[in-house]
C-alpha positions in Angstrom: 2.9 8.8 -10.1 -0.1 6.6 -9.7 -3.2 7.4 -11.9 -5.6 7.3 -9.2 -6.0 10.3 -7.6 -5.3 10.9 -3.9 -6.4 13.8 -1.6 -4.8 14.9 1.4 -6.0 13.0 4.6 -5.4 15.8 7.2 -7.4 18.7 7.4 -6.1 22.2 8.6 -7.6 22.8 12.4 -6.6 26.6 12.5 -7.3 30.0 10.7 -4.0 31.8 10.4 -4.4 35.7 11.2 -2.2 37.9 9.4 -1.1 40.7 10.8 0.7 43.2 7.9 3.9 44.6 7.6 5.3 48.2 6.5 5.7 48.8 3.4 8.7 49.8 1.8 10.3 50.5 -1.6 11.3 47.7 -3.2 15.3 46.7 -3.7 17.1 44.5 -6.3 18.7 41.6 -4.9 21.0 38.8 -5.9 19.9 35.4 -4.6 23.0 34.0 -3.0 23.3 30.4 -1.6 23.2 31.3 2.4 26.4 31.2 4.4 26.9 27.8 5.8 25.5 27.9 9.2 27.2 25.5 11.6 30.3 26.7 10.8 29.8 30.6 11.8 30.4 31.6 15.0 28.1 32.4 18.3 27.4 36.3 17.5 28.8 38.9 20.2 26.3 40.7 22.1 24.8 43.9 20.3 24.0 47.1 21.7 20.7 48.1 20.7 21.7 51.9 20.8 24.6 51.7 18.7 24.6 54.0 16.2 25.8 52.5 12.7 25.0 55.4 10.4 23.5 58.8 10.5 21.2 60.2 7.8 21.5 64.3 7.8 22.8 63.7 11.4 19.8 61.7 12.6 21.3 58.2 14.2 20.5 54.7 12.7 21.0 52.5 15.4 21.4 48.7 15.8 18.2 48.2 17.1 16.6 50.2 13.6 18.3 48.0 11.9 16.8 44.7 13.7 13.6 46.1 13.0 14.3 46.7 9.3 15.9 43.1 9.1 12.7 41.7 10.3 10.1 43.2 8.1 12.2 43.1 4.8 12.5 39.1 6.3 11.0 38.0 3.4 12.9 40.3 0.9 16.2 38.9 2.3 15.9 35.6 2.9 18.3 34.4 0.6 21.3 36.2 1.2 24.4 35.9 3.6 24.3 37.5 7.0 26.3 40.4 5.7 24.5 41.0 2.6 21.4 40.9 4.8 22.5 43.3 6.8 23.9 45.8 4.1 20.8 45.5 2.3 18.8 46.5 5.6 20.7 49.1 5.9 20.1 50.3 2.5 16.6 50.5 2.9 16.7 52.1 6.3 18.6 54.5 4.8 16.0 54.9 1.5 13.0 55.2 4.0 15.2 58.0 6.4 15.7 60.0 3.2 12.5 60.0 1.1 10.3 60.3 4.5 12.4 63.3 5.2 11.7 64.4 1.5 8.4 63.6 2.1 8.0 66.2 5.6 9.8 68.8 3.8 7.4 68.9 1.2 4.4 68.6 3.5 2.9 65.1 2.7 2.8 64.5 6.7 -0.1 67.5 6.6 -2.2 65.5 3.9 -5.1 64.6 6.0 -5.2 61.3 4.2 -2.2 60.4 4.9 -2.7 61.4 9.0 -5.4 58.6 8.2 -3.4 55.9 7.0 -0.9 56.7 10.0 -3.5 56.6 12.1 -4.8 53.3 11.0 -1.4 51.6 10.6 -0.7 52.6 14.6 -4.0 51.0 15.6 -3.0 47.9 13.7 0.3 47.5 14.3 -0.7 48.0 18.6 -3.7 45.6 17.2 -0.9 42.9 16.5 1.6 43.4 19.0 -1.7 42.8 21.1 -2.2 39.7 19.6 1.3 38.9 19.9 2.1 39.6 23.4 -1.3 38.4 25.2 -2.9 36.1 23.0 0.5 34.5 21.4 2.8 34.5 24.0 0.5 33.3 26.6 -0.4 30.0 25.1 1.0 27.0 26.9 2.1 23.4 25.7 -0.7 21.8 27.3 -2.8 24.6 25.7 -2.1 22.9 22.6 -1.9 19.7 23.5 -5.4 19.5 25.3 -6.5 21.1 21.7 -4.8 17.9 19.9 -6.7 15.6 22.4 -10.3 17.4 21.7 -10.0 17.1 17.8 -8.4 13.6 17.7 -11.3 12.5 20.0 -14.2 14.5 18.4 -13.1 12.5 14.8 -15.2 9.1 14.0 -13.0 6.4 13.6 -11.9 5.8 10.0 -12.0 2.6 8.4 -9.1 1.9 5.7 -7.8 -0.6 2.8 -4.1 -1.9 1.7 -5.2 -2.9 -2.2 -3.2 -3.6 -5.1 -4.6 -3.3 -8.6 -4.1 -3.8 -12.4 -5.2 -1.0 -14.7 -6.1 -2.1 -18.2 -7.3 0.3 -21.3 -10.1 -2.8 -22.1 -13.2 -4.8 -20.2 -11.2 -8.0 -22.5 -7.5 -7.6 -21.4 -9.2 -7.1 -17.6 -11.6 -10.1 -18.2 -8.3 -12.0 -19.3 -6.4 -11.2 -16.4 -9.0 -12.6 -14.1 -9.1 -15.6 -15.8 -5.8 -16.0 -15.4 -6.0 -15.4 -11.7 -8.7 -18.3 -11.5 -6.2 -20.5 -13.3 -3.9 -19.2 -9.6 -1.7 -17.0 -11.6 0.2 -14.5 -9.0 -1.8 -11.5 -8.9 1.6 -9.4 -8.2 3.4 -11.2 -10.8 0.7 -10.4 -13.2 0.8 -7.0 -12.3 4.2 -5.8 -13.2 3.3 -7.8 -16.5 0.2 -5.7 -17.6 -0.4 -2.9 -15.6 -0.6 0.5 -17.2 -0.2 2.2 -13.9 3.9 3.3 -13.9 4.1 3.0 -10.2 2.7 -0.3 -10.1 5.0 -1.9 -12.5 7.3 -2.7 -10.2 5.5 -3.1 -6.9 2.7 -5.6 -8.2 0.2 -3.1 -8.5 0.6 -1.6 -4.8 -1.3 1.2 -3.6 -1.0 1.0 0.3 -3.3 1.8 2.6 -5.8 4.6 1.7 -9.2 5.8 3.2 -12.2 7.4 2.2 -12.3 10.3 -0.3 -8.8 9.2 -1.4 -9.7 7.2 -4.3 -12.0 7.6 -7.3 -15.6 6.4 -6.1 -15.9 3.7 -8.5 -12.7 2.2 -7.1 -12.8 3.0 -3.5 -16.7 1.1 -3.2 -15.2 -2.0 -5.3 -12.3 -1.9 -2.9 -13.9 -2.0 0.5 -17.1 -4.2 -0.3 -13.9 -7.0 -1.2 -12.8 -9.7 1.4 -9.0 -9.8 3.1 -7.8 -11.8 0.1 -9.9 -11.9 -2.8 -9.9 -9.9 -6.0 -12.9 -8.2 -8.1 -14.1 -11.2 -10.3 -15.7 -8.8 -12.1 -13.4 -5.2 -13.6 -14.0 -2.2 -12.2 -14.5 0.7 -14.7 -13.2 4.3 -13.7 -12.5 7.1 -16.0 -8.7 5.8 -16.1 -9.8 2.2 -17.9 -10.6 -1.4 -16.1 -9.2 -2.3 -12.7 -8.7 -6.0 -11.4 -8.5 -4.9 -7.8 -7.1 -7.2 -4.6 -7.9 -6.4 -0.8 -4.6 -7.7 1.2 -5.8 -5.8 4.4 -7.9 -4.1 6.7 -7.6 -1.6 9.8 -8.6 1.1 11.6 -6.8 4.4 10.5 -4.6 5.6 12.9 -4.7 9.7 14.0 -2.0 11.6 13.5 0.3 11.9 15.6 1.0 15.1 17.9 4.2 16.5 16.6 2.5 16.2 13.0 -0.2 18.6 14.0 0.8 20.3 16.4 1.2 23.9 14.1 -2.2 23.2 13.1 -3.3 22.6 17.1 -1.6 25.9 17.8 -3.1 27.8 15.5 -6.5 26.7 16.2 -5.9 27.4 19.9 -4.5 31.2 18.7 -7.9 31.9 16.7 -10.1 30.4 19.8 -8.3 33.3 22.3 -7.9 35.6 19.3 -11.5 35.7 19.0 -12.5 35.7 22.7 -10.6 38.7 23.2 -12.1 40.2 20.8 -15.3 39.6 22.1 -14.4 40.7 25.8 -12.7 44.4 24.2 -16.2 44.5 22.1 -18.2 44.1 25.2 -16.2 46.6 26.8 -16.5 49.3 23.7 -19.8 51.3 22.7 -19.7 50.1 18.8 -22.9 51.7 16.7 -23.4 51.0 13.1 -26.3 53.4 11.9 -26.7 51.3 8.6 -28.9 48.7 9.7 -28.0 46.6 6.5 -24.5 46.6 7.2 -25.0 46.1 10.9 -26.7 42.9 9.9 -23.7 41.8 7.9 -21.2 42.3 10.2 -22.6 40.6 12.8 -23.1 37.6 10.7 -19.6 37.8 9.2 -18.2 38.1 12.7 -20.6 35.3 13.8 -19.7 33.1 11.4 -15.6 34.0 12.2 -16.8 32.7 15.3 -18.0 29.4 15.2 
């Protein structure tokens, strides 16, 4: 691991909306190394109205169960098929009887809890919303024109390919250069005295990096050099002395679609997302009688915006 430290070079395009799940009781589960794949067989066709249990005579059918297997997703992730599937059943089977618990002893009346229903109805419409017209409508080119606009819109990048040699002392870096006057290999020299592990055995090579990737102190040393020459004078960072050599130059190179193309979609999601929003706002009498929290909504939701 090299001393220096890098940053990531790409930066996230989208804003990820998250759209909550039911919540159900927790169960125990044993993480089990999932089934091997390739080797199951093509599933037969399921009918979504099977019935494969019934709770006080009340039907849990197939397509319950798909329902339960996908928001207990996370929950289950681990296990085989069938374990999956047992344990959705399981919890189908906990929410049947404690809901029915709960109705015979009149929580469904508690105006609260009408509330909560209420809410989680509206949100749950809210995402399938989202999901259906927003989502599912976005096309390839959608995304790809949204790839095109940010790649163009960035500045082209200049960066370096440098090696270096890290010493703790101004003397054993005054030394080395010394040495590299005399035409001593710089590489060579390197895997002799570096105190950078990863260069050991590399002479000192640190590819090509761009700006913000490198300490400061090290990145302006770096780029004022020539193709081909080496600092004459150290370079002090907080790590200790560097002899740095510039062995090339070039433009940095965007990345390519399939890289960022999650990050494309999901910028192209929040753009609609947030239109449609603003078109059902249009259409809807909202009033906010607090004038103070007007004002803060409206820059919070202007500012979600942009």
């Amino acid at each position: 691991m090299t001393l220096l430290f890098r940053r990531a070079s790409l930066a996230s395009l989208g804003l990820a909306i998250g759209l909550s799940a039911l919540a159900v009781s927790p169960l125990a589960a044993q993480e089990t190394k999932p089934a091997d794949a390739a080797a199951a067989p093509a599933p037969a066709p399921v009918d979504p109205n099977a019935v494969i249990a019934t709770v006080d005579g009340k039907p849990i059918t197939e397509a319950d169960l798909t329902l339960a297997e996908g928001e207990l997703s996370r929950q289950f992730a681990q296990l085989p098929a069938e374990q999956r599937r047992a344990a959705a059943l399981s919890a189908a089977i906990e929410i049947k009887v404690l809901s029915a618990k709960a109705i015979a002893d009149g929580l469904d009346k508690d105006p609260e809890f009408q509330r909560r229903v209420a809410f989680l109805q509206q949100r749950a419409l809210h995402g399938e919303l989202v999901e259906k017209e927003v989502v599912g409508k976005i096309t390839e080119a959608e995304i790809r024109a949204r790839y095109d606009k940010e790649i163009a819109a960035q500045p082209p990048v200049n960066e370096v390919h440098a090696r270096h040699i890290l010493v703790k002392t101004k003397e054993e870096a005054d030394a080395i250069v010394k040495k590299l006057d005399a035409g001593e290999d710089f590489q060579k020299l390197a895997n002799e005295n570096t105190k950078d592990p990863s260069g050991k055995t590399n002479g000192g090579d640190l590819g090509f990096f761009g700006p913000g990737q490198m300490v400061p102190e090290f990145e302006k040393a770096a780029t004022a050099l020539e193709v081909g020459k080496y600092t004459k004078e150290p370079v002090q960072t907080q790590f200790g002395w560097h002899i740095i050599k510039l062995e090339d130059k070039r433009q940095q190179q965007p990345p390519a679609f399939d890289q960022v193309k999650d990050q494309a979609k999901s910028a192209v999601i929040r753009d609609k997302y947030f239109e449609a929003v603003k078109e059902a706002r249009k259409a809807a009498k909202v009033e906010i009688p607090d004038e103070n929290l007007r004002k803060t909504v409206d820059a919070a939701e202007g500012s979600a915006t942009k």
